[in-house]
C-alpha positions, 0 to 999 in steps of 0.5 A: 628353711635352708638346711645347714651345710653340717647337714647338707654338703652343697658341693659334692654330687649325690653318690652314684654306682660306678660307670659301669653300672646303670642306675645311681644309689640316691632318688631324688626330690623330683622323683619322689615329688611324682611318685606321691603325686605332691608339688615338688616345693612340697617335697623339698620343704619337708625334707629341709624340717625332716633334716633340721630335725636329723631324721634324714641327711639328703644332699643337694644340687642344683638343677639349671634351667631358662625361665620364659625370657631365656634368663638362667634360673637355679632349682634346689634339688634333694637327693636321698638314700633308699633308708631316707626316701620311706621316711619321707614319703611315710610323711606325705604319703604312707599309702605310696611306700609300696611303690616306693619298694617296688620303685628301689627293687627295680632300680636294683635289678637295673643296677645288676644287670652287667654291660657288655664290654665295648670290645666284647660287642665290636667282636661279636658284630664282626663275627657276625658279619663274618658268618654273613660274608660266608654264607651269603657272598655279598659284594665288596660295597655291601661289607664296607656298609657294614663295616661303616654301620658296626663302626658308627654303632660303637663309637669309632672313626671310620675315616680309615676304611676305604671310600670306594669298594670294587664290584667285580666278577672273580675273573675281571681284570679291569680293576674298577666296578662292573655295572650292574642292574636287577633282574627286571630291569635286564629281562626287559631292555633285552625284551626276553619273555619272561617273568623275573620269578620264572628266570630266577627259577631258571637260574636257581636250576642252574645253580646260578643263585640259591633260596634263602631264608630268615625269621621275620617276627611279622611275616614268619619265614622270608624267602630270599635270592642269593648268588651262588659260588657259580654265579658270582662270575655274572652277578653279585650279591648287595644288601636288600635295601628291604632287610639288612639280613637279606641278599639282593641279587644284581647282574652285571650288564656285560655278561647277561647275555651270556647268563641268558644263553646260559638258562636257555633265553638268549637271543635266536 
C-alpha cells in the first residue's frame, strides 16, 4: 500500500551529516532488509502499514537500476531514523535489535571521526618529502615523481610541474642529464673483480655512500644504500623501484673510472 505524501515526502532526500562527516543520520530499507535477514519487499511492506498507522515517518527515494534487457527500472526505497528503525525491526525481528544497537553505535563513531583538511594533508606530504629530500638527496627526477604522486593523492593538476628533470653531478656544466647505470652493471662492463656488495663496502669506507635503514612490518629493519654529500659528485640517488622509502644508488657512466681509482679498483 502507498504511503500518503502527509507522511512521506517523495522528493526531498533522507537528511544527511554535513560534507564533512562520513556517515549519514537515516538506515535504510536495504540495510535493515539484510540486518534482519528478511526480503527487502517485506521490509518495505511493513513499514508502509507502520507509517499508515503513524508509528514511523520514513522517507523515500528511488533507487535506479537495469533489468536483464537493459531497460531502467525504479526500486522504492525507505530511509528511517534511528528511533523508527528499533520500532520496525522490534516487528520483524525483536532478537536483532542488538545489533541494530551496535549497527547505530558504529555509525556514530564513523560520523565523529574528524577529516583531515584537504591543506592540512598536502602540507603534511610536503613536508614529508622535504625531510626525505634532507636526508637522503635524492636526484631531481626522483622529487618530480613525488611531487606528481602527492598531486595525484589530492586531487590536483600537475600539468604545471616540469616534463623533465635534470640528473647531473653538482659540478656539471653541460645542462642536460648525466647517464647513469647501478653498480653491477658498471663493475661489469669494466671487468673489475668485484662483488657489488664488496665495492659498496669500499664506497661506503670512503664516504662515498652511507647505510640506511627503515621499519619493514614484514621483514623488520631494511638496510639500504645512500649517496652521501661526497658522492653526489659521481653518483645519484633515484628511488628504489623495491619501496618508495628507499634510495637506490646510480652512477654516472662518465666518472666511474674515476670513482673506481678512487677505492682502489681502477684500471692497472
Amino acid at each position: 500500500m502507498p504511503i500518503p505524501q502527509s507522511v512521506v515526502n517523495t522528493n526531498e532526500s533522507a537528511p544527511r551529516f554535513l560534507q564533512s562527516q562520513n556517515v549519514a543520520r537515516t538506515m535504510s530499507s536495504v540495510e535493515i532488509s539484510k540486518l534482519t535477514k528478511k526480503r527487502h519487499d517485506n521490509v518495505k511492506r511493513l513499514i508502509e502499514d507502520l507509517a499508515q498507522g503513524g508509528l514511523v515517518h520514513p522517507q523515500s527515494e528511488d533507487e535506479w537500476s537495469t533489468d536483464k534487457l537493459g531497460r531502467p527500472r525504479a526500486t522504492r526505497i525507505y530511509n528511517v531514523g534511528e528511533r523508527d528503525s528499533y520500532v520496525i525491526v522490534a516487528q520483524l525481528s525483536p532478537e536483532f535489535t542488538g545489533k541494530l544497537v551496535d549497527r547505530w553505535q558504529y555509525l556514530e563513531k564513523q560520523a565523529q571521526k574528524p577529516e583531515l583538511p584537504a591543506s592540512v594533508k598536502v602540507i603534511g606530504e610536503l613536508a614529508i618529502m622535504e625531510c626525505f629530500t634532507r636526508l637522503l638527496k635524492p636526484a631531481p627526477s626522483s622529487q618530480m615523481m613525488m611531487l606528481t604522486k602527492i598531486a595525484a593523492n589530492n586531487g590536483l593538476d600537475a600539468k604545471f610541474l616540469p616534463g623533465y628533470a635534470i640528473d647531473a653531478a653538482p659540478d656539471a656544466t653541460g645542462g642536460s642529464s648525466m647517464e647513469t647505470k647501478p653498480i653491477t652493471d658498471l663493475i661489469k662492463e669494466h671487468g673489475i673483480a668485484s662483488t657489488a656488495t664488496a665495492f659498496n663496502r669500499l664506497l661506503a669506507a670512503n664516504g662515498f655512500i652511507k647505510k640506511c635503514q627503515r621499519n619493514s612490518t614484514k621483514r623488520g629493519v631494511v638496510d639500504f644504500w645512500s649517496v652521501t654529500d661526497t658522492g653526489l659528485r659521481y653518483g645519484k640517488n633515484l628511488t628504489s623501484p623495491n619501496n618508495p622509502r628507499e634510495t637506490a644508488p646510480h652512477w654516472y657512466v662518465d666518472r666511474f673510472p674515476e670513482l673506481a681509482g678512487l677505492v682502489g679498483k681502477g684500471s692497472k
